[in-house]
C-alpha positions, 0 to 999 in steps of 0.5 A, spaced: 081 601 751 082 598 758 084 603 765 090 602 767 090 596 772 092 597 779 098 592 782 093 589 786 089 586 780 095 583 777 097 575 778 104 573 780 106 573 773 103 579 771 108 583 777 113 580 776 113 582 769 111 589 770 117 590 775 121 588 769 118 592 764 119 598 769 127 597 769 127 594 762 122 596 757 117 602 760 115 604 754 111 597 754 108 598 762 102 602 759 099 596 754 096 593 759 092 589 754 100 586 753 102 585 761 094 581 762 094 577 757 102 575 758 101 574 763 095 569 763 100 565 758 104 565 763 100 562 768 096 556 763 104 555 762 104 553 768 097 549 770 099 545 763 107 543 766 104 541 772 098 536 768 103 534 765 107 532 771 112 537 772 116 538 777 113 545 780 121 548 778 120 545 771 113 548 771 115 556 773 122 554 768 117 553 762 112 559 765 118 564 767 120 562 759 112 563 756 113 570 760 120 573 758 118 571 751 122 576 747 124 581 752 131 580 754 133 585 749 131 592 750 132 598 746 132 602 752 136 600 755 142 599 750 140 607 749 142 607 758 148 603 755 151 607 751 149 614 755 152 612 760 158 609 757 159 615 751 156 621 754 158 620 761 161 628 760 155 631 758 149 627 762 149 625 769 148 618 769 142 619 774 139 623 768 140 618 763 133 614 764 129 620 762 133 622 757 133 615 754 126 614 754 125 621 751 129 619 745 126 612 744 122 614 739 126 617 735 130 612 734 126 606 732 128 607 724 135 605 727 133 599 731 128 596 725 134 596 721 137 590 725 133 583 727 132 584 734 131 579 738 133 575 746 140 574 744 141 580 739 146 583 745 151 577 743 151 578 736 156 581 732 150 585 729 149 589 736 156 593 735 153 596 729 147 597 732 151 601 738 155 605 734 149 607 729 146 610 736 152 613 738 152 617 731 145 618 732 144 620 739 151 626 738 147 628 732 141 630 736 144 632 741 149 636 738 142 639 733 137 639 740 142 639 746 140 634 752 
């Protein structure tokens, strides 16, 4: 397993992501396995549009899309979502982010059940998947407390 790269080892793309993994999957900001290689995809993505005569807009486009690939739907925070909008009363929004990373695992059975992808948010799907959190969520913390 590799050690855990410092910033400044990691290229433009490979910062950009791990600044949106921080804020939107932190359960992914130790793979560093998955951020290197990310991020090298991103960056050939890049080279090959602009072989390719793109634009260097059109080129960072088709980069940024290589990047983000399978990231826009994050379960953690789907879980800060419903913290923050069901349980308001019981737990500080400032103490949500812990909370929800604590529960992540836990809740992966739920999330499997369901075909999660970029734009799983706008589906119909996604009320179900928020309202089997909810469930799940008042239950442990009924049985754990928070």
């Amino acid at each position: 397993m590799k050690k855990k790269n410092s910033s400044k080892e990691l290229s433009y793309y490979g910062l950009y992501l791990l600044s949106y993994l921080n804020e939107n999957h932190p359960n992914l900001l130790s793979d560093t396995d998955f951020i290197e290689s990310r991020a090298d995809l991103a960056a050939a993505t890049y080279e090959q549009a602009r072989l390719e005569e793109y634009t260097p807009e059109g080129a960072q486009e088709l980069a940024m899309l290589t990047l983000m690939e399978g990231l826009h739907f994050s379960r953690y925070n789907t879980l800060l979502e419903i913290l923050w909008n069901e349980f308001a009363d019981e737990l500080p929004q400032g103490d949500a982010g812990e909370f929800a990373f604590k529960l992540l695992p836990s809740l992966e059975e739920i999330f499997s059940k369901y075909p999660l992808s970029d734009d799983f948010a706008y589906t119909s799907e996604y009320d179900a998947l928020y309202t089997e959190l909810t469930g799940a969520i008042f239950i442990h913390i009924e049985a754990y407390g928070l």
